[in-house]
C-alpha positions in Angstrom: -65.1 -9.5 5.0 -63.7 -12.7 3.5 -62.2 -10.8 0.7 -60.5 -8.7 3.4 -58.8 -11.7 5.3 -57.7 -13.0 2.0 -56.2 -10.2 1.2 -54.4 -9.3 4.3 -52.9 -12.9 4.4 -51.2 -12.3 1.2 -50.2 -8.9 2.6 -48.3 -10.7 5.2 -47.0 -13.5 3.0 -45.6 -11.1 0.9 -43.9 -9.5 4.0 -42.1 -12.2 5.1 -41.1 -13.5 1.8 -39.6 -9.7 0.8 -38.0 -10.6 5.0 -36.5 -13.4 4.2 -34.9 -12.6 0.6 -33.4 -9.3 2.4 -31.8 -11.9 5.1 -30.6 -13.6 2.1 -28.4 -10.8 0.2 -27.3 -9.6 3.6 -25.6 -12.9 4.5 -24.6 -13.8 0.9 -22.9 -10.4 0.6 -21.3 -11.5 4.2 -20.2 -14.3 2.5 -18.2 -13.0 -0.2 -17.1 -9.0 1.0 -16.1 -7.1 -2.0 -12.3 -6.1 -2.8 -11.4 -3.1 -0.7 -8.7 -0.6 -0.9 -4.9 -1.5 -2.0 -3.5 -3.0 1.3 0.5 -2.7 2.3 3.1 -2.4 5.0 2.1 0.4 7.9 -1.7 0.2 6.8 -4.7 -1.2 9.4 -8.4 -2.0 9.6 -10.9 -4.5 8.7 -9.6 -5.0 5.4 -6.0 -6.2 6.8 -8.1 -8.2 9.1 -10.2 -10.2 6.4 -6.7 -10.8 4.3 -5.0 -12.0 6.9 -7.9 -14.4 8.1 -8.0 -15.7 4.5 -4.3 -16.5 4.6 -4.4 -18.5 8.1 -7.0 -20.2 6.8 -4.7 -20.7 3.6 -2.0 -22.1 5.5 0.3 -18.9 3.8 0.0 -17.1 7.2 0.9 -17.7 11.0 0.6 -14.3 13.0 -1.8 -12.7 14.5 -5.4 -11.1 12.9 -4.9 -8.1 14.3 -5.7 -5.9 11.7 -2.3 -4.8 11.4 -0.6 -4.9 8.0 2.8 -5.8 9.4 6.4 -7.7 8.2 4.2 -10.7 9.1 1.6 -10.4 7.0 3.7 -8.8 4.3 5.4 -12.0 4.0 2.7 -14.1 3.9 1.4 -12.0 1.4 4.3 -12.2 -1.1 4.5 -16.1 -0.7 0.7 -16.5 -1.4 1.7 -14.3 -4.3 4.6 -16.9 -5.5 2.1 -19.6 -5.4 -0.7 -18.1 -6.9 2.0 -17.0 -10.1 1.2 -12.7 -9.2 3.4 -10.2 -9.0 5.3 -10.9 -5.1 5.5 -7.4 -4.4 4.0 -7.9 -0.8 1.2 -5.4 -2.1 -3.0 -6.6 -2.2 -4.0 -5.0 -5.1 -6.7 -6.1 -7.3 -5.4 -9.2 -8.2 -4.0 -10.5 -5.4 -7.4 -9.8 -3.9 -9.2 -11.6 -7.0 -7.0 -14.5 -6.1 -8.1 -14.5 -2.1 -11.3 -14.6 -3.8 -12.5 -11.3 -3.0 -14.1 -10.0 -5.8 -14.2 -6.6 -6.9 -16.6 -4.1 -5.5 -19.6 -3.0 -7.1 -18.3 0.2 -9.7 -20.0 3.4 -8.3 -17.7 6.1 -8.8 -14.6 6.3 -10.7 -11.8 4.9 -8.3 -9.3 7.6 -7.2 -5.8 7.5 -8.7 -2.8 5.8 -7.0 -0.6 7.3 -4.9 2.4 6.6 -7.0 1.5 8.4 -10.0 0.9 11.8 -8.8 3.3 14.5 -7.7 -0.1 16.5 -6.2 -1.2 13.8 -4.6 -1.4 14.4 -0.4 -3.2 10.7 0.7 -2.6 10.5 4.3 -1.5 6.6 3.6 0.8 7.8 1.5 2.5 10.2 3.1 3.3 8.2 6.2 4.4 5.5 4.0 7.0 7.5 2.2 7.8 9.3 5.4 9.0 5.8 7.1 11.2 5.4 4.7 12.8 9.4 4.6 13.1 9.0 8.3 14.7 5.4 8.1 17.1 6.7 5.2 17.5 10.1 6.0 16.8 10.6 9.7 20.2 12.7 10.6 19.9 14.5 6.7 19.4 18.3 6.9 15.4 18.8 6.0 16.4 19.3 2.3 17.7 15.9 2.1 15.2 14.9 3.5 13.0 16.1 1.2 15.2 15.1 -1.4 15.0 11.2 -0.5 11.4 11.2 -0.6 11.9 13.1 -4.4 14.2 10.0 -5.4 10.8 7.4 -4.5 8.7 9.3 -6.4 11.0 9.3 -9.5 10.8 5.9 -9.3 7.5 5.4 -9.4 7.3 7.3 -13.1 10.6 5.3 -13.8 10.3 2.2 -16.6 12.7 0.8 -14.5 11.2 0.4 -11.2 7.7 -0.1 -10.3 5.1 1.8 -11.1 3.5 2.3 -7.2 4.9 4.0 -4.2 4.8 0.5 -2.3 6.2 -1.2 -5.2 9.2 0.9 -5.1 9.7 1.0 -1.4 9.3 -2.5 -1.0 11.2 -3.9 -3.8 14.0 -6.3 -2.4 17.0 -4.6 -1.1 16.3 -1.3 -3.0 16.4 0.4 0.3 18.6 -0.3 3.5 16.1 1.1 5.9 13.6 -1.2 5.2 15.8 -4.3 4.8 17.1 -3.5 8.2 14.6 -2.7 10.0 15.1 1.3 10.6 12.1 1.9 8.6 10.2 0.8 11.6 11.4 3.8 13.9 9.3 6.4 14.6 8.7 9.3 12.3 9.6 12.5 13.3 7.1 15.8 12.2 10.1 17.0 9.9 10.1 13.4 7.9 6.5 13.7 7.5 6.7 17.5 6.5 9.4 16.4 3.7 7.1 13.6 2.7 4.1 16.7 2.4 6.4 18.8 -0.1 8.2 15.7 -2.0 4.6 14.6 -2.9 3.6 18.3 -3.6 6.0 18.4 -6.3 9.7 19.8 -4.7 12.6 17.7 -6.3 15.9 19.5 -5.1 17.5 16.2 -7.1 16.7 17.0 -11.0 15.1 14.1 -11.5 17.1 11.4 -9.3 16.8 7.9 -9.5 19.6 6.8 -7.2 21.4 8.3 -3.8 23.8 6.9 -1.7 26.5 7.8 1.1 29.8 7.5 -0.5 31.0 6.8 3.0 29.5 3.5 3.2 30.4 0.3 1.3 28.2 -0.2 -2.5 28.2 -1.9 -5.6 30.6 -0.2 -7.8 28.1 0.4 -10.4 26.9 3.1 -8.7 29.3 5.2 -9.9 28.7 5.4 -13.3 25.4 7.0 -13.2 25.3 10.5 -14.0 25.8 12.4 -10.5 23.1 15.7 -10.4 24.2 17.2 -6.9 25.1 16.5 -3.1 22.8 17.4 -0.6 24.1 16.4 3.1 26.0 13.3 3.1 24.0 11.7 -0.1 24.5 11.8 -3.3 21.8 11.6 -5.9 22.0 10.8 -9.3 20.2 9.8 -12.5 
């Protein structure tokens, strides 16, 4: 009978010591979350939320924690980057979430490829992205240059010359009017996003663009010299 006591006390012990180290890795692991997905303009969730909680605590950041990844935060992002010597491309990608001190989630599965780097690639994320900026570019355009805008991004993104990720490229500074100004923030029309669907799938009605621009408006002379492909609607798109 003794021997049975005994050994249900350790039973219990055991129990509450196996308790309390669970306890432990739960809080620890609340402690320091893991890196999450790559976080930029247009994106939300708990993710956004935990950068920019990090940042206001920081002193980079002064908005809202709204779990909106917004001009804002974007901002804040790019002059945490400038301090911490990354990249300021207003993007959190592995690094910049190293630096928050966000270290980088357990490898279970091979992560999936950019965005960016695929013509095939239909990411919801990334199709509104690169829709924003077809409607705030291209928003009178006939569908085809519509299409065609969205063709020039993607060029980019395989380009030496420009970033290698769709929010690199979109959000370099002053390589797009629309999103210096503001129009990228309108709303996107079904027949942006549907250009953004087929530009990703692969249609380039541009050969290859790097470059478009309305000859009716004022730009930098140098424009000119690049090696004009075609004119679709009132752009022109060139290599």
């Amino acid at each position: 009978m003794k021997l049975a006591f005994v050994s249900f006390r350790r039973f219990v012990f055991l129990l509450l010591a196996l308790v309390v180290l669970a306890t432990g890795l739960v809080v620890a692991a609340r402690q320091t979350p893991a890196q999450d997905r790559t976080l930029y303009w247009g994106l939300s969730g708990d993710d956004v939320i935990r950068v920019q909680q990090r940042l206001l605590d920081w002193g980079f950041y002064d908005g809202p924690v709204d779990g909106f990844y917004g001009s804002k935060t974007q901002q804040a992002v790019v002059d945490f980057q400038l301090n911490n010597g990354l990249v300021p491309d207003g993007v959190v990608g592995p690094n910049t979430w190293a630096a928050l001190g966000f270290p980088p989630a357990p490898a279970t599965a091979p992560p999936p490829e950019p965005p960016a780097v695929s013509r095939g690639v239909t990411n919801r994320d990334a199709v509104y992205l690169l829709a924003r900026v077809i409607e705030g570019e291209a928003a009178d355009e006939p569908f085809e240059g519509k299409v065609a805008v969205g063709a020039v991004i993607l060029n980019r993104t395989r380009s030496a010359a420009f970033p290698h990720s769709l929010a690199g490229v979109i959000f370099q500074p002053h390589a797009f009017e629309s999103v210096s100004n503001g129009q990228y923030n309108r709303p996107v029309s079904e027949e942006s996003l549907r250009a953004a669907q087929l530009a990703m799938s692969g249609w380039d009605p541009t050969g290859g663009s790097l470059y478009f621009w309305n000859p009716a408006k004022p730009v930098n002379p140098w424009i000119w010299t690049r090696n004009i492909v075609t004119q679709i609607g009132r752009h022109v798109f060139a290599r």
